[in-house]
Backbone as a chain_set.jsonl record, in Angstrom:
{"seq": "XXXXXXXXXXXXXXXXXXXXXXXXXXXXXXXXXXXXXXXXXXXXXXXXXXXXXXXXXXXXXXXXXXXXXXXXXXXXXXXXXXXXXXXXXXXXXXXXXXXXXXXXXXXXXXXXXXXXXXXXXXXXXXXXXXXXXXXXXXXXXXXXXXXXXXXXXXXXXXXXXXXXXXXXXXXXXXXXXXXX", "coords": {"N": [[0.853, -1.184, 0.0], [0.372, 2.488, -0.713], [1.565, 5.624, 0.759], [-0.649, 7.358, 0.476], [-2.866, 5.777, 0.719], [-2.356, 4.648, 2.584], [-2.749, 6.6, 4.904], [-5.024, 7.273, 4.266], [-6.312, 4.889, 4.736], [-6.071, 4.493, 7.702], [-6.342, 7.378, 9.11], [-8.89, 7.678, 8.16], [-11.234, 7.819, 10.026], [-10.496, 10.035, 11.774], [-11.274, 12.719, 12.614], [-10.195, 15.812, 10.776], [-7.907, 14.436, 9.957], [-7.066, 13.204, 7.566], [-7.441, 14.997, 5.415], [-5.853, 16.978, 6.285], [-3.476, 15.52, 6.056], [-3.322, 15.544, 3.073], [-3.068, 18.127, 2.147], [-0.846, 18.639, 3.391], [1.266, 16.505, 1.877], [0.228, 17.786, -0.472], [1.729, 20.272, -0.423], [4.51, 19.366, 0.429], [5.33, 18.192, -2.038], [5.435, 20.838, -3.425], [8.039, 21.64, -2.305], [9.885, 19.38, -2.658], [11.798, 19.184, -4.239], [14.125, 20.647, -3.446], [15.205, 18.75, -1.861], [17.925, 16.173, -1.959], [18.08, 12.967, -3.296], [17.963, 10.68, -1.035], [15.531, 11.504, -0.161], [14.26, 13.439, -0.991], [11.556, 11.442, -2.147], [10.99, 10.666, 0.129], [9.98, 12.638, 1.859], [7.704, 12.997, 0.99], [5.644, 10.833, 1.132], [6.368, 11.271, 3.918], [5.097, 13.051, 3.784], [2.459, 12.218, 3.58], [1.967, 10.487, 5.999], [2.642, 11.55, 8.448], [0.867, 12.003, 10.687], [-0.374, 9.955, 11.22], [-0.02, 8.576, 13.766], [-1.736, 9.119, 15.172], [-4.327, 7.835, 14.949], [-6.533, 5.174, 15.825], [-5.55, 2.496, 15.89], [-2.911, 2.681, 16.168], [-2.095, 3.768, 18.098], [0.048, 3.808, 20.874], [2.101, 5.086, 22.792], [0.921, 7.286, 23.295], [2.063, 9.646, 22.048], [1.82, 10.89, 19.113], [4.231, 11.449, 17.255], [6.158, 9.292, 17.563], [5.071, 7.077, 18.012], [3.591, 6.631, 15.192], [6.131, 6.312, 13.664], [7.213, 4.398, 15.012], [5.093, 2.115, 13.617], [5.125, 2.317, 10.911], [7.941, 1.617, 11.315], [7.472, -0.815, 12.059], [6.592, -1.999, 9.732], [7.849, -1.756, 7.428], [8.265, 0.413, 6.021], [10.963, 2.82, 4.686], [13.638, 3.779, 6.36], [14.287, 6.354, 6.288], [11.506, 7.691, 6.223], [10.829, 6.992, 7.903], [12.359, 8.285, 10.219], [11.64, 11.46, 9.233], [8.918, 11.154, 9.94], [9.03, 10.436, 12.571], [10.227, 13.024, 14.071], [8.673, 15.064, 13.272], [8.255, 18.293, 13.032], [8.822, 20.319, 15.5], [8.533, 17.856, 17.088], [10.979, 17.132, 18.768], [10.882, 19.011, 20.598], [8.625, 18.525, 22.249], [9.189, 15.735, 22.57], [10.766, 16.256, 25.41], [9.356, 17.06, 26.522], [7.257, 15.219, 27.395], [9.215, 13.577, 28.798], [10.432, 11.399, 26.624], [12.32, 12.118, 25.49], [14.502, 10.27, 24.924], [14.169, 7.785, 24.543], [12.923, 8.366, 21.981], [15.22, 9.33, 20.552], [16.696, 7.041, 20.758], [14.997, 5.268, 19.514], [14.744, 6.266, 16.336], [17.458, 7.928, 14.621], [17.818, 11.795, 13.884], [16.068, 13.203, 11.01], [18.278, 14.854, 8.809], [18.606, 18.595, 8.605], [17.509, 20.211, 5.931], [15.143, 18.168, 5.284], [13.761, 17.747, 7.499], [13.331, 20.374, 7.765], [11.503, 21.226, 5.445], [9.257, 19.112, 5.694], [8.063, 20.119, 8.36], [7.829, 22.904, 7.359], [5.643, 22.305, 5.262], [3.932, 21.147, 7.087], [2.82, 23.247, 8.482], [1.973, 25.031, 6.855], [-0.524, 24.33, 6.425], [-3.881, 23.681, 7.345], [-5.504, 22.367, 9.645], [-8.112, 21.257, 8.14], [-7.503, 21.027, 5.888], [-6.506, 23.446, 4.176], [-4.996, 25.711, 2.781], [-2.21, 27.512, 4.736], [-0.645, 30.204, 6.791], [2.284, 30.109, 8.461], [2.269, 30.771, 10.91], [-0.666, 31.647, 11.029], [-1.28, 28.924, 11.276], [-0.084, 28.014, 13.587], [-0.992, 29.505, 15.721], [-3.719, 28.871, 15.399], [-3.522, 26.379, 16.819], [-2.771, 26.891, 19.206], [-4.956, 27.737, 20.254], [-6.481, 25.448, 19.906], [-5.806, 23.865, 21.921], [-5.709, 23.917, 25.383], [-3.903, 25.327, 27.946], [-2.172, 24.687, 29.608], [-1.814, 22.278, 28.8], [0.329, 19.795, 26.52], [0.6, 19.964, 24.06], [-0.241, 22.427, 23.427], [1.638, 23.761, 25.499], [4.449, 23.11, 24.063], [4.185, 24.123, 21.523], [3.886, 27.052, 22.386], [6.587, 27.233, 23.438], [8.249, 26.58, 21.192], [7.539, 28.166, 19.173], [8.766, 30.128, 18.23], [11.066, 29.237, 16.885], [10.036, 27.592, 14.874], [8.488, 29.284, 13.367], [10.786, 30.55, 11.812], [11.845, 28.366, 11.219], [9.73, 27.869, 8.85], [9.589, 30.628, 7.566], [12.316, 30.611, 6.538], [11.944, 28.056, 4.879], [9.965, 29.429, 2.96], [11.568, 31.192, 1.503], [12.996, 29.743, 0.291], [11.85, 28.674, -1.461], [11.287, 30.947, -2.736], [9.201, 32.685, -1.949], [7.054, 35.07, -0.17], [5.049, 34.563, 1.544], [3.183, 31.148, 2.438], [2.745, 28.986, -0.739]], "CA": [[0.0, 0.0, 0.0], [1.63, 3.143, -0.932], [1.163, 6.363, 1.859], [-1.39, 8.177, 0.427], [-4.068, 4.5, 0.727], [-2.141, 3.961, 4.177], [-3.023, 7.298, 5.489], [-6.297, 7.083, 4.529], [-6.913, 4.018, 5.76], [-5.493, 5.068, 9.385], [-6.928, 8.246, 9.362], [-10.569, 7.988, 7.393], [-12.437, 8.278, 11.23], [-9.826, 10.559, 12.599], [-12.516, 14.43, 12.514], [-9.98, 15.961, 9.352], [-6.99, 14.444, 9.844], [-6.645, 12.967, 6.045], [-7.874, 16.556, 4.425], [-4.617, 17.934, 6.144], [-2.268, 14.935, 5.546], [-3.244, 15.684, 1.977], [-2.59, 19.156, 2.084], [0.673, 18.553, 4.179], [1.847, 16.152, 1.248], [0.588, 19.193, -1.559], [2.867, 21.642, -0.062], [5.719, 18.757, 0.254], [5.731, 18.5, -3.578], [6.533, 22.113, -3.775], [9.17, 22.144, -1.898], [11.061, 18.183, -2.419], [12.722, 19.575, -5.415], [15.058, 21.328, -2.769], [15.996, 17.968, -1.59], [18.242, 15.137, -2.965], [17.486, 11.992, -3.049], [16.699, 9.642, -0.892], [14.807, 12.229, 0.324], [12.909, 14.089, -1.987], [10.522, 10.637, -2.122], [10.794, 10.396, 1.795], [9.395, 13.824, 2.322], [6.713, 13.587, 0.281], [5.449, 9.799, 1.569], [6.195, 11.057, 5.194], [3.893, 14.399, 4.535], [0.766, 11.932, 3.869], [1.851, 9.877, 6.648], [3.065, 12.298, 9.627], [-0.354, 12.052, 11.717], [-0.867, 8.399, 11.133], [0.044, 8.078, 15.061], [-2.982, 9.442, 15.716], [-4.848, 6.274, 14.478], [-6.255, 4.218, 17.199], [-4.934, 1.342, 15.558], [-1.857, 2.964, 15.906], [-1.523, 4.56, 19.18], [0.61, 3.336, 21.938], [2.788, 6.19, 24.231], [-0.161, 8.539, 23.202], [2.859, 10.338, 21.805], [1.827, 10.219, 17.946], [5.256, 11.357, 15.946], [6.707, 8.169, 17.936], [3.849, 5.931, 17.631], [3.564, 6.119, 14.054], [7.142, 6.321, 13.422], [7.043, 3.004, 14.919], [3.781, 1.722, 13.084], [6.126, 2.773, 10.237], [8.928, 0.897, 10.42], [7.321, -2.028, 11.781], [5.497, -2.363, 8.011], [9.367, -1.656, 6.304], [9.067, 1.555, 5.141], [12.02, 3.375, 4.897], [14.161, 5.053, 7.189], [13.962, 8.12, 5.856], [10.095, 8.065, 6.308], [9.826, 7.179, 9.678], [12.977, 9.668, 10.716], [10.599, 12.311, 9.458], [7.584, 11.411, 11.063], [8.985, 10.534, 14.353], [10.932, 13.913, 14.34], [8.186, 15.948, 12.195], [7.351, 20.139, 13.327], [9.258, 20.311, 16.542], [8.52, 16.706, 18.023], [11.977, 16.819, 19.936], [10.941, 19.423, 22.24], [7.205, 17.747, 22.281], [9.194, 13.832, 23.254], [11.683, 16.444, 25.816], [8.495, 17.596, 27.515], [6.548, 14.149, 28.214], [9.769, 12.606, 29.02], [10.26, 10.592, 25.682], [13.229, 12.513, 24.081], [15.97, 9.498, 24.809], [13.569, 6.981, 23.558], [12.741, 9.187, 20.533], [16.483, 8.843, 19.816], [17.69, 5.555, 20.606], [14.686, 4.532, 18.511], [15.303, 7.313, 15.182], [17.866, 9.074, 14.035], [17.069, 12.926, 13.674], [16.65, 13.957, 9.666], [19.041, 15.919, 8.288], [17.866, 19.634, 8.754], [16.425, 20.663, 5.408], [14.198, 17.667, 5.071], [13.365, 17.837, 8.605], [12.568, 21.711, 7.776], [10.65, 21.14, 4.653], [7.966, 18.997, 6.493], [7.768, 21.102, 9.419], [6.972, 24.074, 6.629], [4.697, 21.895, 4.532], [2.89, 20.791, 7.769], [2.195, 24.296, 9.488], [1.077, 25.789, 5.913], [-1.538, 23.391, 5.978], [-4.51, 23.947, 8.494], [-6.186, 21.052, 10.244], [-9.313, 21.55, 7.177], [-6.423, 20.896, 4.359], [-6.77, 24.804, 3.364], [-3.009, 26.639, 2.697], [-2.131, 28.502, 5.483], [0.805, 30.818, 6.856], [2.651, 29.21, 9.49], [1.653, 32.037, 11.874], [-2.248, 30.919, 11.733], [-1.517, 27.568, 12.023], [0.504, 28.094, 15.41], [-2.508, 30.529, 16.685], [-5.06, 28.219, 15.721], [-2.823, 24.946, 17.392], [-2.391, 27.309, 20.418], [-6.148, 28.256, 20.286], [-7.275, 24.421, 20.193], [-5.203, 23.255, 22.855], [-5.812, 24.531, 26.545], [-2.52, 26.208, 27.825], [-1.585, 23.239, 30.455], [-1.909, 20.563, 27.859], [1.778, 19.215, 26.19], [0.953, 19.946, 22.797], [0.061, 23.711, 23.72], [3.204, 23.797, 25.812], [5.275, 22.462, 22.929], [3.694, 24.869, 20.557], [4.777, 27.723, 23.287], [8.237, 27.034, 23.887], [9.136, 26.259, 19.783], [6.739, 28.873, 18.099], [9.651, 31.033, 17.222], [12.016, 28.256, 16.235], [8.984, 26.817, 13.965], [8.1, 30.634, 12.386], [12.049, 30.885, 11.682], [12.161, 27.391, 9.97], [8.599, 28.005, 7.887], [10.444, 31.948, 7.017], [13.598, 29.507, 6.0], [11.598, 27.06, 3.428], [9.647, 30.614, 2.232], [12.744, 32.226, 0.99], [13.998, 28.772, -0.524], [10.404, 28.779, -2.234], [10.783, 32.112, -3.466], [7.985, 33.354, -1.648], [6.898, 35.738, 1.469], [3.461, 33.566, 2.255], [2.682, 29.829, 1.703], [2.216, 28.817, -2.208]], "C": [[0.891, 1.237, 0.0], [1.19, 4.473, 0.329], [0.02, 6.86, 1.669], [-2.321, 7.127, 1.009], [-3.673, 4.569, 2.284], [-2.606, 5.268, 4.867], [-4.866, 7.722, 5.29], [-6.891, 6.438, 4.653], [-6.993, 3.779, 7.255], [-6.27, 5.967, 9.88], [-8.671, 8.204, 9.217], [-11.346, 8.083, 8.498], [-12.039, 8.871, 12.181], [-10.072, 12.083, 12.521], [-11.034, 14.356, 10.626], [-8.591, 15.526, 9.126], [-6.44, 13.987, 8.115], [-6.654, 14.232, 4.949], [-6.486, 17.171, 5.06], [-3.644, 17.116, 5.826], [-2.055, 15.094, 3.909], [-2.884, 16.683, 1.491], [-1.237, 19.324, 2.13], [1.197, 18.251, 2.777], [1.481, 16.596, -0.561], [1.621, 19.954, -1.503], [4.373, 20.526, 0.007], [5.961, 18.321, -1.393], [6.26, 19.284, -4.348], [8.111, 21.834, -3.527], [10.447, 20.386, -1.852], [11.302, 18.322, -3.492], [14.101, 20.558, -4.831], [16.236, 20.241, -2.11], [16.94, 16.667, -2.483], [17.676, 14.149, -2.338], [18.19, 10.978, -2.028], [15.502, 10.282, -0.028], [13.84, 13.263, 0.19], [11.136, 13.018, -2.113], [9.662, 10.373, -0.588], [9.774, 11.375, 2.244], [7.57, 13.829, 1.884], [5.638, 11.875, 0.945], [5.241, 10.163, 3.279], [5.641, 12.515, 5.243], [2.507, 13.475, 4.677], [0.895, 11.09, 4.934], [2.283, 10.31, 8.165], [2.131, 12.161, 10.564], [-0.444, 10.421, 11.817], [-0.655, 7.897, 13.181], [-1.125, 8.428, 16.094], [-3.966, 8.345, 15.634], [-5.325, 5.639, 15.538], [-5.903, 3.23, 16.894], [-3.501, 1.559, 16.022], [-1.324, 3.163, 17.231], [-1.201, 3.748, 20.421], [1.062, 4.222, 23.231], [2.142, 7.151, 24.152], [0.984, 9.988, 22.537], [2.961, 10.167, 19.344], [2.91, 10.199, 16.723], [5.826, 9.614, 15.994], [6.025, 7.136, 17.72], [3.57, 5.871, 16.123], [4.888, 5.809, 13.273], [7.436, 5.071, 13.478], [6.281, 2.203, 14.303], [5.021, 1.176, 12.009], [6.887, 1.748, 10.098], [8.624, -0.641, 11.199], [6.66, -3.018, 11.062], [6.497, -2.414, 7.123], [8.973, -0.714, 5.88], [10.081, 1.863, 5.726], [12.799, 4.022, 6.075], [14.005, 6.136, 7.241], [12.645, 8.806, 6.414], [10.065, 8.03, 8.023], [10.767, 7.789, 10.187], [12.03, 10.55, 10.659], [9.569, 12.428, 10.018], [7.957, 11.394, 12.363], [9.448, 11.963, 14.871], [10.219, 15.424, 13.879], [7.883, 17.336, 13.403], [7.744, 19.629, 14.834], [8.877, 19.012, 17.749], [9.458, 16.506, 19.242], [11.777, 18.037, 21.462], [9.122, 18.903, 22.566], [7.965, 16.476, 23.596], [9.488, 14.936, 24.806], [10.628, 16.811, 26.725], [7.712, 16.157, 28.268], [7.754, 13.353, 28.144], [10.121, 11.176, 28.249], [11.733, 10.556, 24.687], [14.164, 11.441, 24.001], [15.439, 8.464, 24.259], [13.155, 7.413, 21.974], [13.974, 8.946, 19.834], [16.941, 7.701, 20.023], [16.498, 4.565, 19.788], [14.703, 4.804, 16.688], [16.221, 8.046, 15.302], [17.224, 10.27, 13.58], [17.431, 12.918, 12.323], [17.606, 15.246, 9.266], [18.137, 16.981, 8.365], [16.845, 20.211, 7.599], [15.278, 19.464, 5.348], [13.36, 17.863, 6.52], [12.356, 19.359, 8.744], [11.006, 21.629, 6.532], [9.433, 20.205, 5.04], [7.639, 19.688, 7.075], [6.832, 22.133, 8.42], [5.525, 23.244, 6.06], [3.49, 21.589, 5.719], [2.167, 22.271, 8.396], [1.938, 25.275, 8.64], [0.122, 24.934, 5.119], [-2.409, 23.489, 6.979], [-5.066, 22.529, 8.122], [-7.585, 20.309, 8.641], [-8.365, 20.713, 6.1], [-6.571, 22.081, 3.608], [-5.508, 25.228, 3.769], [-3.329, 27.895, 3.573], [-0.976, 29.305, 5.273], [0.919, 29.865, 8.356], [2.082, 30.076, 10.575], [0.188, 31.678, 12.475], [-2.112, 30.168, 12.246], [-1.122, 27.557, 13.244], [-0.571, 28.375, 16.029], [-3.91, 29.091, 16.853], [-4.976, 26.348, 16.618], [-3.283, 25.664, 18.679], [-4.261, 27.341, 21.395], [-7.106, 26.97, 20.778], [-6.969, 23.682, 21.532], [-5.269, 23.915, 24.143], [-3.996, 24.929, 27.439], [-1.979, 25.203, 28.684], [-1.358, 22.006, 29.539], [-0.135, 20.565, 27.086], [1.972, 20.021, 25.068], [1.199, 22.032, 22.924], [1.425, 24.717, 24.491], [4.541, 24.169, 24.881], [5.491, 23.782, 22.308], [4.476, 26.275, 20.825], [6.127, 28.088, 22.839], [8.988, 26.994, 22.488], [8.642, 27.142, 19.056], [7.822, 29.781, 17.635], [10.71, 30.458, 16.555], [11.211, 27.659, 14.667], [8.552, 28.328, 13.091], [9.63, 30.823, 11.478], [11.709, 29.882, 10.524], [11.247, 27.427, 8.642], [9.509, 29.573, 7.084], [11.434, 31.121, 6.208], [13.354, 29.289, 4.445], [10.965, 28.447, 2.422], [10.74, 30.795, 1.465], [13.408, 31.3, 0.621], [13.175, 28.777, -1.597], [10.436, 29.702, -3.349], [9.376, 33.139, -2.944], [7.711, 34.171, 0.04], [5.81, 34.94, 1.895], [3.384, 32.239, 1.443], [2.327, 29.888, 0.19], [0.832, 28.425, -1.739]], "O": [[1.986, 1.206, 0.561], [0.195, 4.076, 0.936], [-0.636, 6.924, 2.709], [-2.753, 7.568, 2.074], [-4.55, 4.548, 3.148], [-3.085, 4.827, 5.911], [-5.632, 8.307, 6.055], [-8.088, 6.706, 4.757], [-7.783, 3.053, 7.858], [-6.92, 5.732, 10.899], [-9.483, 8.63, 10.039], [-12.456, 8.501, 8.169], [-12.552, 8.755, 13.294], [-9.063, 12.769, 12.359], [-10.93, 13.47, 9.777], [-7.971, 16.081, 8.218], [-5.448, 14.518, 7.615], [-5.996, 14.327, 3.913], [-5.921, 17.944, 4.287], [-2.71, 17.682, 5.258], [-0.96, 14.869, 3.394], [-2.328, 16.589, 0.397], [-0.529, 19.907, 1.31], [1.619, 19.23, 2.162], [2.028, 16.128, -1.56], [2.338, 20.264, -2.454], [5.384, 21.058, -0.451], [7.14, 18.172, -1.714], [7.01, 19.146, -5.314], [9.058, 21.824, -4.314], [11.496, 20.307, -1.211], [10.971, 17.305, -4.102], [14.917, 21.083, -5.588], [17.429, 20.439, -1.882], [16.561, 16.315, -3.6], [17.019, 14.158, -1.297], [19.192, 10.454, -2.516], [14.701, 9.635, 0.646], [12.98, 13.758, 0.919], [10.004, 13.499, -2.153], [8.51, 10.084, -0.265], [8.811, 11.023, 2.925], [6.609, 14.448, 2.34], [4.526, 12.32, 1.227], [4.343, 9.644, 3.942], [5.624, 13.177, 6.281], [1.631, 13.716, 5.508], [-0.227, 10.632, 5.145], [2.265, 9.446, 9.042], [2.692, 12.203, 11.658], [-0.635, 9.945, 12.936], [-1.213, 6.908, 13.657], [-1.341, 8.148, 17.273], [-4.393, 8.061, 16.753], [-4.468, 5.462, 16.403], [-5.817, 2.58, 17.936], [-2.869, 0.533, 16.275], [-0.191, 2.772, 17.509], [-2.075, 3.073, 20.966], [0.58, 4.14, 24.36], [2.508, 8.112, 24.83], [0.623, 11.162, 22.614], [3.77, 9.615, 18.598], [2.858, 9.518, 15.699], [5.929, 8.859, 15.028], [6.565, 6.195, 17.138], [3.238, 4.728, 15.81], [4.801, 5.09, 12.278], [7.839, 4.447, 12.496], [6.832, 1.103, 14.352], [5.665, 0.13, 12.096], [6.805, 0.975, 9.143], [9.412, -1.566, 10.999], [6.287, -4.163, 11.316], [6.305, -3.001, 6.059], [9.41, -0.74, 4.729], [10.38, 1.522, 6.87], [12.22, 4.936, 6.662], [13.612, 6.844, 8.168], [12.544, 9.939, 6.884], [9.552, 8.691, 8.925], [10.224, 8.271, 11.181], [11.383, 10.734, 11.69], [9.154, 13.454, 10.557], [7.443, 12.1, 13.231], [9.141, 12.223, 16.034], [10.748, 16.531, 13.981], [7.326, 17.167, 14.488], [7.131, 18.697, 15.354], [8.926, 19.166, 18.969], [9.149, 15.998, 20.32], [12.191, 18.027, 22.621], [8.75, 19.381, 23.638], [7.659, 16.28, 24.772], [8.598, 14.719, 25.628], [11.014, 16.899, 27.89], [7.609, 16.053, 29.49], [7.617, 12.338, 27.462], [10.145, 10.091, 28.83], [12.166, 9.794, 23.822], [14.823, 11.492, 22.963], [16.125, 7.988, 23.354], [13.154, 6.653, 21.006], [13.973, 8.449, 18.707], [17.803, 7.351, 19.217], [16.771, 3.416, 19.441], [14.681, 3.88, 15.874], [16.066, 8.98, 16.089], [16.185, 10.136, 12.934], [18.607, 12.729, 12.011], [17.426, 16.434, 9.536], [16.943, 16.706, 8.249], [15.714, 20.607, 7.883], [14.181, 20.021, 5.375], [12.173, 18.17, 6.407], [11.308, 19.566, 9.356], [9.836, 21.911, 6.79], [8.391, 20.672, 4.581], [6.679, 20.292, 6.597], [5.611, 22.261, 8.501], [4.423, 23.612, 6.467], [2.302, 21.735, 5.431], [0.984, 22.259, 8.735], [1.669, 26.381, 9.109], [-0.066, 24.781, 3.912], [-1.736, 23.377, 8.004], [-5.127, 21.854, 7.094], [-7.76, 19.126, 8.351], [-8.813, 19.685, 5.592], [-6.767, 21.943, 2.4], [-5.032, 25.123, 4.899], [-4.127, 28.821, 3.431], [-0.333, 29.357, 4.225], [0.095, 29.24, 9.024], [1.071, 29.555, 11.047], [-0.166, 31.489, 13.638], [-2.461, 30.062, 13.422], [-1.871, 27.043, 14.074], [-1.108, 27.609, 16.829], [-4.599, 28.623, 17.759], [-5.85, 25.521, 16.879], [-4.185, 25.1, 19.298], [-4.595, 27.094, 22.554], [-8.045, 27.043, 21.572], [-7.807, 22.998, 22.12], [-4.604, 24.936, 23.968], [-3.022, 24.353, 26.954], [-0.935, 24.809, 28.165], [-0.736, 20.969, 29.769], [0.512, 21.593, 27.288], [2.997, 20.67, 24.859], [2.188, 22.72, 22.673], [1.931, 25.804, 24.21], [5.334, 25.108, 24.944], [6.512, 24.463, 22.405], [5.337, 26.732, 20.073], [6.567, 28.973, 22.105], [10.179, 27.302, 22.461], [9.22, 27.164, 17.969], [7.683, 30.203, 16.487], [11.291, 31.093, 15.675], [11.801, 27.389, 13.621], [8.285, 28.108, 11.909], [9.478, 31.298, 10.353], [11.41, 30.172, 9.365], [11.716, 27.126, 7.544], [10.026, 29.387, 5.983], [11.16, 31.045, 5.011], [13.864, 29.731, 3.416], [11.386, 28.558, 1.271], [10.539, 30.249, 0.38], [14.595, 31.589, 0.473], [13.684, 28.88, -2.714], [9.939, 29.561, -4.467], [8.806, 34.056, -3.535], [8.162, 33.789, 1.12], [5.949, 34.693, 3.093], [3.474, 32.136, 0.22], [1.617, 30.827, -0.167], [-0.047, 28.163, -2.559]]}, "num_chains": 1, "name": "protein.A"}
């Protein structure tokens, strides 16, 4: 099954999560012409499959980059793929907050930085809906869904200017001041 079938067989009763993995892996098409290969295919495979840990089939440490990351490579995809998902849009200070980050690494290697960046962008100019955002909304409207005690809102917190920097980054590799 290739990602796009596997993510919408994971996702299809997860509210919109497939309408943004599809989005996610629009905007990673733009931009995996920046990468070489074996990672131009990776990027674009681990935009429709980055949420998949959301899945209840899927979910184990309730921690979903890690939980599908594992899903992942215990089906054989690639390395590449499940580096990116386990590591996707600031996951390492996500694992570093619920106490996960040393298992996060002694089970993935981190991606090299631009592929690692070029998800991140493709995912946070993609709103939850699958409608092209700026990274800016998407933070607000992450920050907005999440109650300010909760992990993910935390996360969101503590990396939102590291995560505006890297989305600014892929822009200006793009050619562009706002999401294509």
């Amino acid at each position: 099954m290739n990602a796009s079938d596997t993510a919408t067989q994971l996702l299809s009763g997860v509210g919109t999560r497939v309408a943004h993995s599809r989005a996610v892996a629009g905007q990673a098409i733009i931009v995996a012409t920046l990468l070489d290969a074996p990672w131009t295919s990776a990027l674009i495979d681990a935009a429709w499959l980055h949420d998949v840990g959301y899945a209840p089939a899927v979910v184990d440490t309730g921690f979903h980059p890690l939980d599908g990351a594992r899903y992942l490579r215990d089906r054989g995809w690639p390395s590449e793929v499940c580096r990116l998902v386990a590591w996707h849009t600031g996951a390492g200070v996500e694992a570093e907050m619920r106490g996960l980050h040393a298992v996060l690494a002694d089970d993935f290697a981190s991606p090299p930085s631009e592929p690692a960046a070029a998800l991140a962008w493709a995912d946070l100019t993609s709103s939850p809906a699958g409608v092209r955002c700026s990274a800016e909304e998407r933070l607000a409207e992450i920050l907005g869904r999440y109650p300010p005690y909760s992990v993910v809102h935390r996360t969101v917190a503590a990396s939102r200017e590291s995560l505006l920097s890297t989305a600014a980054w892929i822009d200006a590799r793009v050619g562009c001041a706002q999401p294509i």
